[in-house]
Residue frames as qw, qx, qy, qz and C-alpha x, y, z in Angstrom:
[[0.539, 0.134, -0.566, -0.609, 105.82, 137.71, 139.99],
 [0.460, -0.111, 0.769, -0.430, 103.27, 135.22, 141.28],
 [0.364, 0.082, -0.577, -0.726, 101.36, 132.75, 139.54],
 [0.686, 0.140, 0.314, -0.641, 97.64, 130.97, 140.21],
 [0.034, 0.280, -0.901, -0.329, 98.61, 127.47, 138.63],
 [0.227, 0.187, 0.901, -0.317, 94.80, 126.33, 139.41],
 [0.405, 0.788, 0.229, -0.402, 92.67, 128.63, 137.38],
 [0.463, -0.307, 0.425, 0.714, 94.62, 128.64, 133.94],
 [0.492, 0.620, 0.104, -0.602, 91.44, 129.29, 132.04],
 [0.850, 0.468, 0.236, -0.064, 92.35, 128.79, 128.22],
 [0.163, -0.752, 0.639, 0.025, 96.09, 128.48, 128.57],
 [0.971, 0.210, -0.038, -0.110, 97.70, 125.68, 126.96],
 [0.321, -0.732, 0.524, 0.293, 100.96, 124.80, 128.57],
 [0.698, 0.663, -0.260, -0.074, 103.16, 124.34, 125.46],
 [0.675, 0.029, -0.467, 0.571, 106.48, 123.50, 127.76],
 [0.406, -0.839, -0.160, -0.327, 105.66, 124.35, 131.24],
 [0.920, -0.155, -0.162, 0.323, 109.29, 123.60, 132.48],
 [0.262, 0.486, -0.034, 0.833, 111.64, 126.39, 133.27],
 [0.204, -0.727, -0.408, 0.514, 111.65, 128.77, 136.38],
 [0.004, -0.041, -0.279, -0.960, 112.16, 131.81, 133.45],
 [0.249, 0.268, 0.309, -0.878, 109.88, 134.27, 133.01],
 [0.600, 0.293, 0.744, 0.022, 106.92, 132.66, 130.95],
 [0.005, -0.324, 0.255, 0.911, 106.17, 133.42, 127.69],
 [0.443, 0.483, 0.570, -0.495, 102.76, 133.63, 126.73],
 [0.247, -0.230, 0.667, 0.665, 101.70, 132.86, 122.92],
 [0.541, 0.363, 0.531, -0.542, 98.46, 133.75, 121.04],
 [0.567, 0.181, 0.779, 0.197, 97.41, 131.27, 118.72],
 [0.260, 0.090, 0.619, 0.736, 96.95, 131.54, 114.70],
 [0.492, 0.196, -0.065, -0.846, 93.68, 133.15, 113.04],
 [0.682, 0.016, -0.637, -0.359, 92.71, 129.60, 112.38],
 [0.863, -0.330, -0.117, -0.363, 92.38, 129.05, 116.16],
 [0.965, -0.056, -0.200, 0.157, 95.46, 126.96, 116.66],
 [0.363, -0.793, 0.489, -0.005, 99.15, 127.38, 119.08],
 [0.948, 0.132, 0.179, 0.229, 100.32, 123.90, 116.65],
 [0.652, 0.663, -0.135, 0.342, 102.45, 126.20, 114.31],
 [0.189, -0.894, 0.321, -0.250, 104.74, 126.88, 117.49],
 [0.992, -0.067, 0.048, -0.098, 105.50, 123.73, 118.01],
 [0.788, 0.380, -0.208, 0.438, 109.04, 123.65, 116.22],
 [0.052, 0.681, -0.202, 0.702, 109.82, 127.43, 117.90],
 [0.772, -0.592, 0.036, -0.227, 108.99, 125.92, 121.35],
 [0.939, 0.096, -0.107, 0.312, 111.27, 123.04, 120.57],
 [0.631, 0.496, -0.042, 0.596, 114.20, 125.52, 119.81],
 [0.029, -0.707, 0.359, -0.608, 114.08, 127.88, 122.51],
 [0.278, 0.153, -0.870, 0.377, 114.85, 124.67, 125.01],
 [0.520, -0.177, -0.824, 0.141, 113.62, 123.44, 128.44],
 [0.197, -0.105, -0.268, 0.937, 114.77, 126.25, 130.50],
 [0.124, 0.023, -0.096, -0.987, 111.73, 128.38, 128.87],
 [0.239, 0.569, 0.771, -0.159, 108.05, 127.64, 129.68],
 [0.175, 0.057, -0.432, -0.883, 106.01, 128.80, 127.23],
 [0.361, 0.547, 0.649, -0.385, 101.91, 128.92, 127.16],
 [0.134, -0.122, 0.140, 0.973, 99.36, 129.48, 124.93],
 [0.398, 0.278, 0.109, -0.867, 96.37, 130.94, 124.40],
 [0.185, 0.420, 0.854, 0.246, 92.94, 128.85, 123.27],
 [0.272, -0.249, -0.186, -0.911, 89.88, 130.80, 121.78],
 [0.308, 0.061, 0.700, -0.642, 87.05, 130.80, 123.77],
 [0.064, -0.303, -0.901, -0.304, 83.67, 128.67, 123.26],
 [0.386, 0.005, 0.524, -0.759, 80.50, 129.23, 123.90],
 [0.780, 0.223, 0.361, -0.460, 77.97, 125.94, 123.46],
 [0.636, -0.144, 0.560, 0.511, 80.96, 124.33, 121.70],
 [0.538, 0.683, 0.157, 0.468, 80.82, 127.21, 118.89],
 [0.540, 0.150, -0.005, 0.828, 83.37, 129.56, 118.48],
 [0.313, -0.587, -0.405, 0.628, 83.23, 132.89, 120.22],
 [0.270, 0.824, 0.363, 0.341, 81.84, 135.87, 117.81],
 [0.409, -0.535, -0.130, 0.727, 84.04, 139.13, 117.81],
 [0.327, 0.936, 0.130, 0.011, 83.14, 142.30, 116.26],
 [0.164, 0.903, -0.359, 0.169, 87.00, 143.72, 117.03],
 [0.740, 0.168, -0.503, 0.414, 90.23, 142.01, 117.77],
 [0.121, -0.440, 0.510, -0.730, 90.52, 144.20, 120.92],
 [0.903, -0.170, 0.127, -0.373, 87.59, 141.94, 122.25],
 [0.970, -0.026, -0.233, -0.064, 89.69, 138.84, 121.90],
 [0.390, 0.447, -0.479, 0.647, 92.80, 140.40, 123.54],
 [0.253, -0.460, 0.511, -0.681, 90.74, 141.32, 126.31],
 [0.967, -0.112, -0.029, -0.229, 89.18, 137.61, 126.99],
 [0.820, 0.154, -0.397, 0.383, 93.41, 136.16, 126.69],
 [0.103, -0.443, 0.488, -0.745, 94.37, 139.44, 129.46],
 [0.796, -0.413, 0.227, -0.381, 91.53, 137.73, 131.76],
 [0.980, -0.086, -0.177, -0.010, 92.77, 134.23, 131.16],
 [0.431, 0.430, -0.515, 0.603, 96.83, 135.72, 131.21],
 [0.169, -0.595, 0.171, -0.767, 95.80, 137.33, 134.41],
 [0.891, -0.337, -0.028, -0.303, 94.39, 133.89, 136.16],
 [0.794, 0.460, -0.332, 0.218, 97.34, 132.63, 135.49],
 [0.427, 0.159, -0.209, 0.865, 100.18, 134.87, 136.34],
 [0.042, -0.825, -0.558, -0.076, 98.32, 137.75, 138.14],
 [0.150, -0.906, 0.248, 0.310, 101.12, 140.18, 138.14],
 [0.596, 0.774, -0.151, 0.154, 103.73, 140.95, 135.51],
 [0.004, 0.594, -0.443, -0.672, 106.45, 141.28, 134.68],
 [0.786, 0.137, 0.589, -0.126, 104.85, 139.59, 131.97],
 [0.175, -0.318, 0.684, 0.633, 106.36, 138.36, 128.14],
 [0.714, 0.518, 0.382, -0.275, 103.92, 138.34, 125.16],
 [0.037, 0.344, -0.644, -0.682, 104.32, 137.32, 121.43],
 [0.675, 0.561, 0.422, -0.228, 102.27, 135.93, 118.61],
 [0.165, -0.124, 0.718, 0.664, 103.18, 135.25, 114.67],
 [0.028, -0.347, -0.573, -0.742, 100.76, 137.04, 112.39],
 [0.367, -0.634, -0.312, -0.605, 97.47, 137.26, 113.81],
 [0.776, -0.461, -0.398, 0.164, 98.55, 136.53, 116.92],
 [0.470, 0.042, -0.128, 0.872, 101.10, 139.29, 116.93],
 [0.130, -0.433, -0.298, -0.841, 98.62, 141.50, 116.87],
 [0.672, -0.658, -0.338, -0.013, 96.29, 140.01, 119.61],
 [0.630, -0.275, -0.149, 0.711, 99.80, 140.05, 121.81],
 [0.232, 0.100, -0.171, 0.952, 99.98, 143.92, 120.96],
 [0.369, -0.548, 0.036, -0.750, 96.74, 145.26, 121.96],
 [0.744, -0.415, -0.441, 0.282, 97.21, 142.72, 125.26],
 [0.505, 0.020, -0.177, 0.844, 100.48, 144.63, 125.85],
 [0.197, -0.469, -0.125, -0.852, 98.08, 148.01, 125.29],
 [0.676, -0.540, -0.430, -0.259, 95.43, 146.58, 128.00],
 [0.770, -0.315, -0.326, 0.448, 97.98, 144.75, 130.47],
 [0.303, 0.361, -0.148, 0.869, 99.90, 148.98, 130.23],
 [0.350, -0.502, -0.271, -0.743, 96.67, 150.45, 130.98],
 [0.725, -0.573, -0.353, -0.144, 96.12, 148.58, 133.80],
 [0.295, -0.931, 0.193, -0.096, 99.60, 149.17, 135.39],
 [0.910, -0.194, 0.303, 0.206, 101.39, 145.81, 134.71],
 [0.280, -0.633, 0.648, 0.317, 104.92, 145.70, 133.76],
 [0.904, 0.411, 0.073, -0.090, 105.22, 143.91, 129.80],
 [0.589, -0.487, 0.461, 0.451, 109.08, 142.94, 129.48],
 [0.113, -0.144, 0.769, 0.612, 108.93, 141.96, 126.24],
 [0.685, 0.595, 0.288, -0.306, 106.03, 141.93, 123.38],
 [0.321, -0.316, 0.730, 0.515, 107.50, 139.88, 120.62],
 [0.622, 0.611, -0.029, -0.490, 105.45, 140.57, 117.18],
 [0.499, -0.281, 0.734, 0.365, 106.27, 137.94, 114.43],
 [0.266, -0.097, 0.777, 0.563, 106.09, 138.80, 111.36],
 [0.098, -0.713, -0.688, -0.098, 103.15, 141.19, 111.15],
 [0.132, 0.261, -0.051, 0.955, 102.41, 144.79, 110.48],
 [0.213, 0.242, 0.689, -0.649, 99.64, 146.70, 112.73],
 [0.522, 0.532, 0.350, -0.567, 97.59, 146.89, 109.45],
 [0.591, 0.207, 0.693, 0.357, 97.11, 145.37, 106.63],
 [0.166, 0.816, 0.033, -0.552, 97.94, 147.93, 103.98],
 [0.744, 0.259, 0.547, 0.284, 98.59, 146.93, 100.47],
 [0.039, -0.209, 0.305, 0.928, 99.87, 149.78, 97.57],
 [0.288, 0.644, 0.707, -0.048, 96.13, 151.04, 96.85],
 [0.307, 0.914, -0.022, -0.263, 97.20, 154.28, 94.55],
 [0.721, 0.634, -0.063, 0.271, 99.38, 154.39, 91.68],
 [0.006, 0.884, -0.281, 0.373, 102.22, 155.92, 93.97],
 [0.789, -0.326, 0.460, -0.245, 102.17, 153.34, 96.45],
 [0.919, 0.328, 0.215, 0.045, 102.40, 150.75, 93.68],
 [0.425, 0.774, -0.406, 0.235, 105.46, 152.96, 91.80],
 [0.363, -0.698, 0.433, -0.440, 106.86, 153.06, 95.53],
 [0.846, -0.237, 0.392, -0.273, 106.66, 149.09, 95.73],
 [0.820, 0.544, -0.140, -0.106, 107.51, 148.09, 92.57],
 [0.295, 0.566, -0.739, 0.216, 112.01, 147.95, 93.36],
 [0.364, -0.294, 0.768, -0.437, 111.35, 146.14, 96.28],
 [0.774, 0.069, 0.466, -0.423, 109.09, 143.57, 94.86],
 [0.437, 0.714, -0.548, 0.009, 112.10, 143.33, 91.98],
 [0.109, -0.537, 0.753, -0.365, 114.64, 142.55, 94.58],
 [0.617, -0.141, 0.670, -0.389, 112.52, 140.03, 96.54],
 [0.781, 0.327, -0.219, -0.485, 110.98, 138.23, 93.62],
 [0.527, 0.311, -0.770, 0.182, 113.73, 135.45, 93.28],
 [0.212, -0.042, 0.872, -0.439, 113.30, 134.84, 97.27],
 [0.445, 0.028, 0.279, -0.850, 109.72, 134.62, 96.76],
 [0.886, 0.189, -0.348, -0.241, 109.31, 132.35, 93.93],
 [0.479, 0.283, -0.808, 0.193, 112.15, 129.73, 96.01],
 [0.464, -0.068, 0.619, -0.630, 109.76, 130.12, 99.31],
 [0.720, 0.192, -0.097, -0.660, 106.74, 129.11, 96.80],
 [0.819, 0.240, -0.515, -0.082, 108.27, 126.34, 95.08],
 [0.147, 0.204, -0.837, 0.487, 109.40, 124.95, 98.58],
 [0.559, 0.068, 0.495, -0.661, 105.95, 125.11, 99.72],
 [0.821, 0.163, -0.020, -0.546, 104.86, 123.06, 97.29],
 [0.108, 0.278, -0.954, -0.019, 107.09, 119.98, 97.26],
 [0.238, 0.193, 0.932, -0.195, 104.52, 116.99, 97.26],
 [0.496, 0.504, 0.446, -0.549, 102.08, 118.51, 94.98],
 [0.674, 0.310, 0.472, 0.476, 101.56, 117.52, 91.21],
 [0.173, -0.327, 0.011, 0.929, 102.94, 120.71, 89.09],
 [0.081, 0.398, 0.599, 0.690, 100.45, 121.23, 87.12],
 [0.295, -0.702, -0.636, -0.123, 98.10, 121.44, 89.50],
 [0.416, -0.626, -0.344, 0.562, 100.16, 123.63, 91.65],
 [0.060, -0.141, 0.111, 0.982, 100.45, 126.43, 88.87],
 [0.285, -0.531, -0.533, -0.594, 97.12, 126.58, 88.07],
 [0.428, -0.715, -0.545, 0.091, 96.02, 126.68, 91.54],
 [0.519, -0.269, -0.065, 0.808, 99.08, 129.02, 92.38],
 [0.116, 0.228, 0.520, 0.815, 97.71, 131.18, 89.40],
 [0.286, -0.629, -0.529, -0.493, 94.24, 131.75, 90.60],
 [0.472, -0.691, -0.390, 0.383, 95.23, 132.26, 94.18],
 [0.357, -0.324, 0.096, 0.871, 97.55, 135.10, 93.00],
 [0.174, -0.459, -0.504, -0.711, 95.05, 136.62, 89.85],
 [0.378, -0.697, -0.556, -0.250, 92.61, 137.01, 93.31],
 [0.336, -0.696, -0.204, 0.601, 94.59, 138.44, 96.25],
 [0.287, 0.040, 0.273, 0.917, 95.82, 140.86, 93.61],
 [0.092, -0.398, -0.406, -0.818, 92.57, 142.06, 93.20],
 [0.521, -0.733, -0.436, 0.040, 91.60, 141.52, 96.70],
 [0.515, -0.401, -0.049, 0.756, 94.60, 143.54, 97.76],
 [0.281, 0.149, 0.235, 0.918, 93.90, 146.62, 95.15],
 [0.279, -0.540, -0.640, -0.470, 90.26, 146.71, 95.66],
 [0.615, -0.585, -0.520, 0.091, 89.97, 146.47, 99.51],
 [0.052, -0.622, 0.140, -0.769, 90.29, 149.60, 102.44],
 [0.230, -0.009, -0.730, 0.643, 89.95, 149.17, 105.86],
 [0.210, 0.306, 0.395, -0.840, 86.96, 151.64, 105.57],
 [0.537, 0.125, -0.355, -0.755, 85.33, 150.06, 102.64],
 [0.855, 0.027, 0.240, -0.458, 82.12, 147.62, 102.62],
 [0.917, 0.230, -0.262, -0.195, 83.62, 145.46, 100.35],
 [0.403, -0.693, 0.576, -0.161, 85.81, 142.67, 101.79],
 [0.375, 0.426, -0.675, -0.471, 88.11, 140.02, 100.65],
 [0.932, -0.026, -0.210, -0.294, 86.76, 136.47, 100.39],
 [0.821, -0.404, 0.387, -0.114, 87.91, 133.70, 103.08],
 [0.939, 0.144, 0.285, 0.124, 89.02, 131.76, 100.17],
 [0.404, 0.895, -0.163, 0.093, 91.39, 133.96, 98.71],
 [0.069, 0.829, -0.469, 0.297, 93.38, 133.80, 101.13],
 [0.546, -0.312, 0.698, -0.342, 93.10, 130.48, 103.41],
 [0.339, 0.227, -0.867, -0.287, 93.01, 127.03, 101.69],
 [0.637, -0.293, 0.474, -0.532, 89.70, 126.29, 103.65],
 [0.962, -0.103, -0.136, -0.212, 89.16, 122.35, 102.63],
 [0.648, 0.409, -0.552, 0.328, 92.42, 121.65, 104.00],
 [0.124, -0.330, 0.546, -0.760, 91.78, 123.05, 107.55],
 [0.020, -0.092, -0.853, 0.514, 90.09, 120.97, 110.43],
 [0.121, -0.718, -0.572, -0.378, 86.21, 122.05, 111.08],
 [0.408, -0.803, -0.234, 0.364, 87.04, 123.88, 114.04],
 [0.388, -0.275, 0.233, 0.848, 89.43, 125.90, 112.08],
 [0.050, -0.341, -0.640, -0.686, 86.68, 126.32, 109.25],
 [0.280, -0.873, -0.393, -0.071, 84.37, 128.31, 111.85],
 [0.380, -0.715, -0.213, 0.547, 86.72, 130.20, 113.37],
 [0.461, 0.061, 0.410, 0.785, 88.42, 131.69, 110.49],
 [0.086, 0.630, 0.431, 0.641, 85.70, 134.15, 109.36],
 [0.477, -0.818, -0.272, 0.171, 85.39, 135.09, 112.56],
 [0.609, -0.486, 0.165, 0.604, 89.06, 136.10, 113.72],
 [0.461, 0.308, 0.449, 0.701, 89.84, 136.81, 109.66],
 [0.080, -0.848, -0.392, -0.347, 86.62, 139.60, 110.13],
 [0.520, -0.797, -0.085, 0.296, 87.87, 140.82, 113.36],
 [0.640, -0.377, 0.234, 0.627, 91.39, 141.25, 111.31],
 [0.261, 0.504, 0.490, 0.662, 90.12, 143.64, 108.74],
 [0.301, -0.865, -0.396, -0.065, 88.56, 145.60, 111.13],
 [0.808, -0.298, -0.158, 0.482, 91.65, 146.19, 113.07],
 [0.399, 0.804, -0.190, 0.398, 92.86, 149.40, 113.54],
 [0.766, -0.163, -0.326, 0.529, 95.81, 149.56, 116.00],
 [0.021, 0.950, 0.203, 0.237, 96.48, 152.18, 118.76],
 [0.343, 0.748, -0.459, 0.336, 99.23, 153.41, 120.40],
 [0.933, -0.264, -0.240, 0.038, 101.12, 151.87, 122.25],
 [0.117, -0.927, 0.271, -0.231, 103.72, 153.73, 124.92],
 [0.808, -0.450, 0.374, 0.069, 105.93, 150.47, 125.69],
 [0.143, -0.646, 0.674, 0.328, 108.77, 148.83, 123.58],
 [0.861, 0.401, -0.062, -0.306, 108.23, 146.53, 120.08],
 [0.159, -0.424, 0.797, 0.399, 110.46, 143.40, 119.07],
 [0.777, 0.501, -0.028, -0.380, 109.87, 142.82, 115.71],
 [0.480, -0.377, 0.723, 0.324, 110.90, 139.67, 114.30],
 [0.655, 0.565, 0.008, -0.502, 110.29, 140.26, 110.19],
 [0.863, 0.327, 0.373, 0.098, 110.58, 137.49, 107.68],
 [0.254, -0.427, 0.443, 0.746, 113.71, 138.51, 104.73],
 [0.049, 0.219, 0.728, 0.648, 111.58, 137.68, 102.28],
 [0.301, 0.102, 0.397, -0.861, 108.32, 139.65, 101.44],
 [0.667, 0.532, 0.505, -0.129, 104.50, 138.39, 100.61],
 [0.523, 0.464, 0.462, 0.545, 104.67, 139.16, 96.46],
 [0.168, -0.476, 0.139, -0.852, 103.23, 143.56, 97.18],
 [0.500, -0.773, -0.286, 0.265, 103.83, 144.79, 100.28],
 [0.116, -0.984, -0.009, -0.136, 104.98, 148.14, 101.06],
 [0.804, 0.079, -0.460, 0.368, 108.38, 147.92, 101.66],
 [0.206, -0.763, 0.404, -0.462, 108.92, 149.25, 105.53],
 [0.449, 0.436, -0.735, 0.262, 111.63, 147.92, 107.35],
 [0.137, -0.276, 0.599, -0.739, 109.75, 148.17, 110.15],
 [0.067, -0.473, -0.799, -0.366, 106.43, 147.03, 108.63],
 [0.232, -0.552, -0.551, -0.582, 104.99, 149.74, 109.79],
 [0.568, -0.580, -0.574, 0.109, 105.11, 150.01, 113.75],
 [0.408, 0.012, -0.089, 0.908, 107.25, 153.07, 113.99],
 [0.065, -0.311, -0.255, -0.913, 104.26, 154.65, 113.43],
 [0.575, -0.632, -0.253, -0.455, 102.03, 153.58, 116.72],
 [0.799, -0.352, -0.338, 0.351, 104.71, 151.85, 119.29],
 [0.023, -0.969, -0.041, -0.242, 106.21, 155.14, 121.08],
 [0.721, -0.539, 0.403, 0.164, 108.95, 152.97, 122.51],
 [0.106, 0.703, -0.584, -0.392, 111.60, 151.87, 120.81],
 [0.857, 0.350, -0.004, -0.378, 111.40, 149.62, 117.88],
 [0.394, -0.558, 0.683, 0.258, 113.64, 146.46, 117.64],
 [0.805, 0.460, -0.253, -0.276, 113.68, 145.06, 113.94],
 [0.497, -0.319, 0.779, 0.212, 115.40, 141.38, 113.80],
 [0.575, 0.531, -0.468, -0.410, 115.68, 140.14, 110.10],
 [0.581, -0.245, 0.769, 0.109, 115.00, 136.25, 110.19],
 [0.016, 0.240, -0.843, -0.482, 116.01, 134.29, 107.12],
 [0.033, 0.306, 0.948, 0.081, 113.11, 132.52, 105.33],
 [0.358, -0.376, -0.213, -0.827, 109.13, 134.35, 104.36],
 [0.609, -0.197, 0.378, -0.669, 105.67, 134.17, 106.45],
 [0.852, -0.287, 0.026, -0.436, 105.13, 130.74, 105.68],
 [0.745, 0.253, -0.523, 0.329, 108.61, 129.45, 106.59],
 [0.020, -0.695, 0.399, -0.598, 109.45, 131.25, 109.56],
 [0.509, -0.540, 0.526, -0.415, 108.40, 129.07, 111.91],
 [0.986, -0.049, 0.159, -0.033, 109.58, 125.73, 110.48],
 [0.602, -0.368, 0.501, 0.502, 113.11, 124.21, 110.08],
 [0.679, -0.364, -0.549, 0.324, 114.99, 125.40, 109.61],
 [0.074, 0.438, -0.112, 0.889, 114.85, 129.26, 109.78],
 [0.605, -0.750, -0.181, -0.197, 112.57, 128.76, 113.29],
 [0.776, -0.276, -0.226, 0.520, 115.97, 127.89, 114.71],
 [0.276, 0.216, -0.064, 0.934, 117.17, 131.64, 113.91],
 [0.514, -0.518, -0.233, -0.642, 113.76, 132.71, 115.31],
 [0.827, -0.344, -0.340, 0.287, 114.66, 130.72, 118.47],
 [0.581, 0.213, -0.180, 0.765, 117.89, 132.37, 118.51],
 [0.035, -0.377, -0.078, -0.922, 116.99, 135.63, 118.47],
 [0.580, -0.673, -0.115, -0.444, 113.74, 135.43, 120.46],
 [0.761, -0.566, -0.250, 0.193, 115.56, 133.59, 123.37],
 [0.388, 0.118, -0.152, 0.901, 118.50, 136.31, 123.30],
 [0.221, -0.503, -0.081, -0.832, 115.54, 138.73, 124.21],
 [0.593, -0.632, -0.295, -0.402, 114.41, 137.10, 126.81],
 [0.729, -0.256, -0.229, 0.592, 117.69, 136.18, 128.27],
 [0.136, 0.467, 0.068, 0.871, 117.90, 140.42, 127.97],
 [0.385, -0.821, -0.155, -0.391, 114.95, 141.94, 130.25],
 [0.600, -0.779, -0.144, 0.113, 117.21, 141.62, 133.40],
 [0.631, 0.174, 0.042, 0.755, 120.28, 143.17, 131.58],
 [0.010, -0.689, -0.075, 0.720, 120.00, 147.54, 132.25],
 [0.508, 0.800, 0.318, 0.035, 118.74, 148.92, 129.16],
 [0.491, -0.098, 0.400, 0.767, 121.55, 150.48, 126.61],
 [0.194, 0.576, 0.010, -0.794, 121.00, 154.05, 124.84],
 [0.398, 0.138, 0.730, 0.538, 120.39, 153.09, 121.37],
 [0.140, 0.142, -0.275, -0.941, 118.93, 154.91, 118.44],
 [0.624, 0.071, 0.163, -0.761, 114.91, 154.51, 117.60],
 [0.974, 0.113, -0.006, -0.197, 115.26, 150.99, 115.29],
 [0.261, -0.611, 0.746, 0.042, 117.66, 148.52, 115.88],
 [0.849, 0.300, -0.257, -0.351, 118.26, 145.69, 113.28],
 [0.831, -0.298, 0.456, 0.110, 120.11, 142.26, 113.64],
 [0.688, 0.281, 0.558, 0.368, 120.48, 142.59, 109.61],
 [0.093, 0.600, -0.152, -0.780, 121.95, 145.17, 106.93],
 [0.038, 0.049, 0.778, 0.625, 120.71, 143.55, 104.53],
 [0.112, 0.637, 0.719, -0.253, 117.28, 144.33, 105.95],
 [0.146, 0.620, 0.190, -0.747, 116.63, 147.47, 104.33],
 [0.253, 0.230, -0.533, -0.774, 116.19, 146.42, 100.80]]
């Protein structure tokens, strides 16, 4: 493994300290590599860690028709870097996603991916869109309910309640109907605002977002002939499908590793369930130079993960 410290392109060393193998991190749908911040912290000194900026052009934000198009612009910049593999990718939500069609690219080309860590992100956003689906969801979104509403009402600490159930209310009365309505292959598509709290976000977040957000609707995900660690939230969004896997069993031809960290999608990566997300990712990376162990197709960290 060699690397090309002079040319890092749009690499942002997060903690460049550590002779380990780097680990390379691609930043949020809003543009940003902040929300790692804690997860850096936690997986120590020892572990350099980069990550990934979007590209500019004439200080606006880079237009993508397809998330494959912004994987292959972080492979060039990975590639100035480091120009030979073995190389470690991850990402948390959209960024998991960039990080797996990298992993698809970086295969294709011949390089060696140790590890592609996915955080907390299926390869497609697939909501219960038929009465079956919905039956099919319905225990599992039982079960979870109780985690879901104690994530919520943690997220809001510091806001008056009133305001936060009313606002809470309308955000949830819309994804519901952005989530029943919407297809992958239909015209109509949900609204920025549904989902993203845009007067709260930066301006540079408030351009990129339709971008990246568009590009993530588009998304369909292909196979992918290497090895998945999945590191899924215990708690789910409100409906979601309930696979244990979220879903990757069905394009990653390698062998799927399923860690179960405490805490939902917008806790995972802050205290203090990032610290089990630490854990767990730096036990994988302290892994790639162990000999690989038979094991059966998914491997979980948690039995309590299947409900």
């Amino acid at each position: 493994m060699t690397s090309n410290p002079h040319k890092p392109g749009n690499l942002l060393p997060l903690q460049p300290l550590g002779n380990s193998c780097p680990l390379y991190l691609c930043y949020s749908v809003g543009g940003e590599c902040l929300q790692y911040q804690a997860l850096v912290r936690n997986l120590g000194v020892a572990q350099p860690v980069y990550g990934f900026q979007p590209r500019e052009a004439s200080s606006q934000p880079k237009r993508y028709e397809h998330l494959q198009e912004i994987a292959a612009d972080c492979v060039e910049d990975l590639c100035h870097h480091q120009p030979d593999g073995p190389y470690c990718l991850g990402g948390f939500s959209f960024g998991g996603l960039v990080a797996y069609e990298m992993a698809r690219l970086l295969r294709d080309r011949g390089q060696e991916v140790a590890l592609l860590a996915i955080i907390d992100v299926g390869p497609a956003w697939h909501p219960p869109q038929t009465l079956r689906e919905l039956l099919l969801a319905t225990p599992a979104a039982i079960w979870n309910f109780p985690r879901w509403l104690i994530g919520m009402l943690t997220d809001w600490r510091g806001f008056p309640l009133r305001r936060k159930v009313r606002q809470r209310i309308r955000r949830i009365r819309k994804l519901l109907t952005a989530r029943m309505v919407w297809d992958s292959r239909s015209a109509v598509r949900p609204a920025t605002e549904d989902f993203f709290e845009v007067d709260k976000l930066n301006e540079r977040s408030r351009r990129l977002i339709p971008i990246l957000f568009d590009a993530y609707l588009r998304y369909q995900p292909g196979v992918y002939g290497g090895r998945v660690s999945l590191f899924r939230a215990r708690t789910w969004p409100l409906i979601q499908l309930p696979r244990h896997d979220l879903g990757w069993g069905r394009y990653a031809s390698g062998r799927v590793d399923v860690e179960v960290i405490p805490g939902g999608h917008s806790s995972i990566l802050t205290e203090p369930y990032v610290m089990a997300l630490a854990t767990a990712l730096r036990r994988k990376l302290e892994m790639m130079s162990r000999p690989a162990q038979p094991t059966h197709d998914y491997i979980t960290s948690d039995r309590d993960a299947t409900h």
